[in-house]
Structure formats: C-alpha cells, structure tokens
N, C-alpha and C positions, 0 to 999 in steps of 0.2 A: 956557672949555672946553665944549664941546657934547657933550651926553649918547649914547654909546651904544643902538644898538638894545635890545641887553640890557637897558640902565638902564631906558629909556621903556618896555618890558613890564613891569619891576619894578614900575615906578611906577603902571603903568594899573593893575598886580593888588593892590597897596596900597591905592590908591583903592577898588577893589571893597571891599576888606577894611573899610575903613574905612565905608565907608556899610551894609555889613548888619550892623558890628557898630553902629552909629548907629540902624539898625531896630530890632536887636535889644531897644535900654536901651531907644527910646521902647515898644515895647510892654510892656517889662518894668514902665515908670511905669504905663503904663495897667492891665496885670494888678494893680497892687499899688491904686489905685485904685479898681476893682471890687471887689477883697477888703476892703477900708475899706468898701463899700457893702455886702457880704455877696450880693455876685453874682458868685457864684462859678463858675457856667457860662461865665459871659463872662471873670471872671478867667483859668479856666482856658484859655480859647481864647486868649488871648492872651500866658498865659506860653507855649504850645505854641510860638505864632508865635515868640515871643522864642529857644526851641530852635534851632528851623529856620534862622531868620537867621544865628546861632551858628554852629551846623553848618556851615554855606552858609559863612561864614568861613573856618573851620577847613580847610575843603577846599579854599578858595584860599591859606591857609597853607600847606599840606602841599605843595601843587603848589609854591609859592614856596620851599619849602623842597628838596626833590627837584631842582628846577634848579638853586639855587645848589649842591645837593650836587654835581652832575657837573661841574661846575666848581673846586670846591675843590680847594685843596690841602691834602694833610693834613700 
C-alpha cells in the first residue's frame, strides 16, 4: 500500500516533532548537568533552550492536530 500525500506530510511533521523534542531532553541533560556544577547561568540557558525546542513541538502538534481536525469525522 503506498502512503498518501496526506500521510507523507504527517509523517515529515512527526519527524520534526520528533527531533526538537530530541533537542529538547539533550539540553535538558545538559541544564541538569550545569546545576550539579552550580552553574547556573549556563544551567539556566539551557533549560530556556530546552523550553523553546518544546514550544517549537507543541506548535507542530497543534498544526498536526488542526489538520487531522478538518478531516475527522465526528
């Protein structure tokens, strides 16, 4: 069975999802790291980032989610 146009945007915006929420934890290791070091300036910049990548997810969630809504049935 060969995947729909539909599918294949699903799946490319998955992927996205998938790798900033992959940014996200690696920096979240590295924030948690920094604070075992008691450098916390730099902790903090990089839980920030860990935010952002999140976000940055969540927004390609929400799109993923919005599309399949106009398509459902309820």
């Amino acid at each position: 069975m060969k995947a729909s146009r539909a599918h294949l945007t699903a799946a490319t915006r998955l992927d996205s999802i998938a790798r900033e929420l992959e940014s996200a934890a690696l920096h979240a290791r590295t924030a948690a790291g920094h604070f075992r070091q008691g450098n916390v300036p730099r902790a903090a910049a990089h839980a920030f980032a860990a935010i952002g990548h999140s976000a940055g997810a969540g927004r390609v969630i929400e799109d993923v989610a919005r599309s399949h809504a106009k398509r459902a049935r309820p």
